[in-house]
TIVO-2410 file (N, C-alpha, C; in nm, 3 decimals):
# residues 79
REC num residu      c1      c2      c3 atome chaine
REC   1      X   0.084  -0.118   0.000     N      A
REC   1      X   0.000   0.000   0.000    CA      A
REC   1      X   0.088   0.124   0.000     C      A
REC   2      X   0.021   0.243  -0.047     N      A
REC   2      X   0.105   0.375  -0.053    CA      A
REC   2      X   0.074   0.479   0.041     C      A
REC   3      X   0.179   0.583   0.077     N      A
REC   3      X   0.122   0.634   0.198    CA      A
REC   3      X  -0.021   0.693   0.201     C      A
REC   4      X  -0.046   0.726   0.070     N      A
REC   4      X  -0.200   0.778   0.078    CA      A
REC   4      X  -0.332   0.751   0.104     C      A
REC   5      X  -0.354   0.557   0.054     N      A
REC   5      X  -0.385   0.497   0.103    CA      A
REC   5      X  -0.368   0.474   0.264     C      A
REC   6      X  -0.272   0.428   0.293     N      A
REC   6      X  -0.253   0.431   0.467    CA      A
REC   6      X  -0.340   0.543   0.549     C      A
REC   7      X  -0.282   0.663   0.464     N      A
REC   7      X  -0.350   0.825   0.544    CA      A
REC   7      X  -0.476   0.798   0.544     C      A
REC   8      X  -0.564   0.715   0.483     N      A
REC   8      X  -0.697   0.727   0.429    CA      A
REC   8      X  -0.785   0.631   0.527     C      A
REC   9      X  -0.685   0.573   0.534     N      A
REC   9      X  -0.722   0.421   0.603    CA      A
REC   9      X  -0.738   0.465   0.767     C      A
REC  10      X  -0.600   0.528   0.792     N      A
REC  10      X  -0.613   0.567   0.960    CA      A
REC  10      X  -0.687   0.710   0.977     C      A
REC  11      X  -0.746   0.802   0.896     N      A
REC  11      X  -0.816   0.881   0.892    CA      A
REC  11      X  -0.990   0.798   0.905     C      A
REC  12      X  -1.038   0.742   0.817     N      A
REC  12      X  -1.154   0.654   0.807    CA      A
REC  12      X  -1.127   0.639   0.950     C      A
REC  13      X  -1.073   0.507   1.061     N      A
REC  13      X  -1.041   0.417   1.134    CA      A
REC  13      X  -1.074   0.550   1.291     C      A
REC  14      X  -0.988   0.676   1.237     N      A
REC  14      X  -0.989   0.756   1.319    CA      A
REC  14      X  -1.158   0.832   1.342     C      A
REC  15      X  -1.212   0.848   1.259     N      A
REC  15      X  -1.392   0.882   1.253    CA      A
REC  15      X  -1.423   0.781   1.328     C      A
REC  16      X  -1.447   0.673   1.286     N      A
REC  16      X  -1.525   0.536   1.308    CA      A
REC  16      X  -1.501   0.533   1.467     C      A
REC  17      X  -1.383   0.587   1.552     N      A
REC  17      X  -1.361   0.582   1.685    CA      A
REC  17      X  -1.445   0.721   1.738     C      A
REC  18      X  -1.423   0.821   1.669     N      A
REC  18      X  -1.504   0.952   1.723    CA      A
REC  18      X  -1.655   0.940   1.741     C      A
REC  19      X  -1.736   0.889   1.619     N      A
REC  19      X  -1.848   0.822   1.633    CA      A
REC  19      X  -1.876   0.718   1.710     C      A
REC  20      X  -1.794   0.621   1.732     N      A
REC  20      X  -1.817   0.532   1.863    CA      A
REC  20      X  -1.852   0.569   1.996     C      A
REC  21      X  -1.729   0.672   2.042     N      A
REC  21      X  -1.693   0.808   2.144    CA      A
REC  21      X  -1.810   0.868   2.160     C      A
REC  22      X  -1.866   0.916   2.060     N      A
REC  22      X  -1.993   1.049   2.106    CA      A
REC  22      X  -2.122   0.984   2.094     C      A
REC  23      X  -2.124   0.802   2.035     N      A
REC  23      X  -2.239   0.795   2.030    CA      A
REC  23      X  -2.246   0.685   2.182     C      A
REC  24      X  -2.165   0.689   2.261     N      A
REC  24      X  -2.132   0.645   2.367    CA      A
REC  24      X  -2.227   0.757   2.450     C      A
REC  25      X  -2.167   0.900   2.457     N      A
REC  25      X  -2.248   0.971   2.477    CA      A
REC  25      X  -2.366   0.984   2.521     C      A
REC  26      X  -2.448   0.957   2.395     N      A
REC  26      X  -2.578   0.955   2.371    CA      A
REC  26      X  -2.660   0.884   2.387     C      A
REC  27      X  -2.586   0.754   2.387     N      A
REC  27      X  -2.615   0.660   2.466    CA      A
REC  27      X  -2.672   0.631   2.661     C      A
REC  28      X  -2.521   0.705   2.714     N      A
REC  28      X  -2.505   0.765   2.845    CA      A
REC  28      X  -2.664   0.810   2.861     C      A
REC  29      X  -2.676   0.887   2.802     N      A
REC  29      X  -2.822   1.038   2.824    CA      A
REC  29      X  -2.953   0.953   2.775     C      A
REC  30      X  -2.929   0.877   2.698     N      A
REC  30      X  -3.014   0.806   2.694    CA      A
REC  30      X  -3.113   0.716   2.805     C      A
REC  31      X  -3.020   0.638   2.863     N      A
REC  31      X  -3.068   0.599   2.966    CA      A
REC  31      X  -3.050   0.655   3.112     C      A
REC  32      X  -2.945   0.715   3.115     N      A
REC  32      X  -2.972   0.823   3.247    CA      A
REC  32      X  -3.154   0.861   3.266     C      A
REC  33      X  -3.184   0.933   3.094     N      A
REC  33      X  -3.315   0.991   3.117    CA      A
REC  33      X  -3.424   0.866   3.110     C      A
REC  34      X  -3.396   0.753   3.067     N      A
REC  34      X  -3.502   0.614   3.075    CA      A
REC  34      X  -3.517   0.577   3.234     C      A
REC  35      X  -3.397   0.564   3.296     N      A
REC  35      X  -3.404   0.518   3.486    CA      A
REC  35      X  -3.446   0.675   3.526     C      A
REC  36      X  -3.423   0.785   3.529     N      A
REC  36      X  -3.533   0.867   3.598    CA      A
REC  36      X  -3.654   0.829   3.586     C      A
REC  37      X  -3.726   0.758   3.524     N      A
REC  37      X  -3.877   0.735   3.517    CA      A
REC  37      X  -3.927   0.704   3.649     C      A
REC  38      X  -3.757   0.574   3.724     N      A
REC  38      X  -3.826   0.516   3.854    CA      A
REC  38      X  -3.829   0.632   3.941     C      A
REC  39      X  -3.817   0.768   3.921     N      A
REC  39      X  -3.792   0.849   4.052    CA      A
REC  39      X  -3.968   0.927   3.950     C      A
REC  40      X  -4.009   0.945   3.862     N      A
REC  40      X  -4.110   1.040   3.828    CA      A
REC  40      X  -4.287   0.979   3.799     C      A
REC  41      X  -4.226   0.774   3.765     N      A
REC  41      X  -4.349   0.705   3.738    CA      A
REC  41      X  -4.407   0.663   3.834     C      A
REC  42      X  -4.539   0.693   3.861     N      A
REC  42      X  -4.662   0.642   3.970    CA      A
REC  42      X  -4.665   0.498   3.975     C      A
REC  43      X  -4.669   0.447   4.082     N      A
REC  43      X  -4.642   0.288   4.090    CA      A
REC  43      X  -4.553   0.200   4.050     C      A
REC  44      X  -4.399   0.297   4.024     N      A
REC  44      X  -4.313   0.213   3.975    CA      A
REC  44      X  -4.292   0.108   4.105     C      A
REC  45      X  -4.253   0.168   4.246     N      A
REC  45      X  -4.229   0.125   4.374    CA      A
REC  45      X  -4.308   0.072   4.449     C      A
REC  46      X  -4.312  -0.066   4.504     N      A
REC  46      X  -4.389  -0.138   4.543    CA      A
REC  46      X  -4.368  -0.196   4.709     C      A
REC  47      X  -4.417  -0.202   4.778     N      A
REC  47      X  -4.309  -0.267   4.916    CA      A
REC  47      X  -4.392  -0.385   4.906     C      A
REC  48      X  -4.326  -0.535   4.898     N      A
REC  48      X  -4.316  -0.635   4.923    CA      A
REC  48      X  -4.279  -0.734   5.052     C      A
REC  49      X  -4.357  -0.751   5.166     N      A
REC  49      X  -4.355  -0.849   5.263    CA      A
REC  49      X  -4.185  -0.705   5.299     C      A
REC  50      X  -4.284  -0.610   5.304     N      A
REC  50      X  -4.152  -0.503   5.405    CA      A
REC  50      X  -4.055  -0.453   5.402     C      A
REC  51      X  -4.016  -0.484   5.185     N      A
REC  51      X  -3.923  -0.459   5.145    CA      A
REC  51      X  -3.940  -0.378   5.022     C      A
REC  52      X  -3.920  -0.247   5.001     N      A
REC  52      X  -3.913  -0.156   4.920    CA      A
REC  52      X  -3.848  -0.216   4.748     C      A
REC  53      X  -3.928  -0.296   4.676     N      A
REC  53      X  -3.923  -0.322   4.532    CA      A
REC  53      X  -3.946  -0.276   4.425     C      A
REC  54      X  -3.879  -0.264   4.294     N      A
REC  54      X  -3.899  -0.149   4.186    CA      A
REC  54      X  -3.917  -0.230   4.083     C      A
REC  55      X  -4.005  -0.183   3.948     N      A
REC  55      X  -4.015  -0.264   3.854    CA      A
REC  55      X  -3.856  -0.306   3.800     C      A
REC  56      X  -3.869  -0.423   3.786     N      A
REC  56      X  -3.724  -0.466   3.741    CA      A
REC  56      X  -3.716  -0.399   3.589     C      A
REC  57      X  -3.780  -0.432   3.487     N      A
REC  57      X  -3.720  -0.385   3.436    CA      A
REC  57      X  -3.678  -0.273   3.359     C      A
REC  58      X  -3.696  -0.136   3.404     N      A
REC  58      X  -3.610  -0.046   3.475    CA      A
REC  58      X  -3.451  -0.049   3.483     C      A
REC  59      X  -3.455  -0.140   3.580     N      A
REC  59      X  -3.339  -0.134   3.600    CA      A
REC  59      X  -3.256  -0.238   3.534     C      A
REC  60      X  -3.251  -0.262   3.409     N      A
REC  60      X  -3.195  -0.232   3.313    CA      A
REC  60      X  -3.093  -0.197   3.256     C      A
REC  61      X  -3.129  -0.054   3.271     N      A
REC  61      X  -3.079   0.075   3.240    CA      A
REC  61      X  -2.942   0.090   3.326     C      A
REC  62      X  -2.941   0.047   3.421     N      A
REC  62      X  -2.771   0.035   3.471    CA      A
REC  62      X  -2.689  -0.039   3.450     C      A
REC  63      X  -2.686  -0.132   3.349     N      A
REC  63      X  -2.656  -0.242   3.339    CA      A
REC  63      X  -2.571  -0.172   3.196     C      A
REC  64      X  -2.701  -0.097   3.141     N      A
REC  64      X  -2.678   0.003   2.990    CA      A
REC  64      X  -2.560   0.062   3.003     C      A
REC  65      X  -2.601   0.151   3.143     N      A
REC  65      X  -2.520   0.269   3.145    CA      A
REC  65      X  -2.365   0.203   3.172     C      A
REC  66      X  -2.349   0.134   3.232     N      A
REC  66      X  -2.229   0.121   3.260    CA      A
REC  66      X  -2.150   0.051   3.121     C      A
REC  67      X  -2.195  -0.031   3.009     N      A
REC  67      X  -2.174  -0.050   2.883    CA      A
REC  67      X  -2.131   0.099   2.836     C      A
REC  68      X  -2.228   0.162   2.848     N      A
REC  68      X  -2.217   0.293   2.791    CA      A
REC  68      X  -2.111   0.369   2.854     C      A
REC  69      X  -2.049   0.365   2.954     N      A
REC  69      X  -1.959   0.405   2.988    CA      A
REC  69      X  -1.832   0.366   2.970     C      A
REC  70      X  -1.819   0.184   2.956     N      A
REC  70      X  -1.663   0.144   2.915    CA      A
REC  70      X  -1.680   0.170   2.724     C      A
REC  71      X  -1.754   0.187   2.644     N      A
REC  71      X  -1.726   0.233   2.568    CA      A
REC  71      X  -1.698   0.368   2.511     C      A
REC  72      X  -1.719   0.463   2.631     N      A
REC  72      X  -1.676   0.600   2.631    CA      A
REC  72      X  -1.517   0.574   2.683     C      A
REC  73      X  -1.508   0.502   2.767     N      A
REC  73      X  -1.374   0.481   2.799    CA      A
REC  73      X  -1.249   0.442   2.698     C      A
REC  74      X  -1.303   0.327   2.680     N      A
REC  74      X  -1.244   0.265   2.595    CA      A
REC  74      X  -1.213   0.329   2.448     C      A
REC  75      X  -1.256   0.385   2.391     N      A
REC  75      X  -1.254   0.521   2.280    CA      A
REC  75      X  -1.201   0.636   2.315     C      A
REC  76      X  -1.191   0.649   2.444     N      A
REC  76      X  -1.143   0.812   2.445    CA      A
REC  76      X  -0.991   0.886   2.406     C      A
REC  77      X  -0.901   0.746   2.417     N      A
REC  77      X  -0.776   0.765   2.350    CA      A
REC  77      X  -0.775   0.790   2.211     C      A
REC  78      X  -0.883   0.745   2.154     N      A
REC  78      X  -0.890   0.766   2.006    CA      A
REC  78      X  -0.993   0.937   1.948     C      A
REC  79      X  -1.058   0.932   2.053     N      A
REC  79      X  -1.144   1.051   1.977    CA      A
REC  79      X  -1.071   1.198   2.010     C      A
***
């Protein structure tokens, strides 16, 4: 291959990480604003035999976020 090619190649390679990076992001905000529901939805919270229970699935969304976070991580050397 010629250097121009190469330039083209790690330019492409270099986007494809920035878009990973910011759609990590958006991701993040995404479900940040999906798990507020359990703090704003009527009857999400239930007490069970004395124990304060939330619709499971809800919670979810942390499971998301933290995905969503090692791929902000994991990209950030690149973007």
């Amino acid at each position: 291959m010629n250097t121009q090619t190469c330039k083209a190649i790690s330019e492409e390679t270099s986007l494809g990480y920035k878009i990973i990076y910011y759609s990590g992001f958006l991701a993040l905000l995404t479900f940040i604003a999906t798990l507020s529901f359990l703090v704003t939805t009527p009857n999400t919270w239930k007490v069970v035999n004395g124990v304060l229970t939330t619709n499971f699935f809800l919670l979810k969304d942390i499971v998301f976020i933290s995905v969503s976070l090692l791929v902000i991580e994991h990209n950030k050397k690149h973007a």
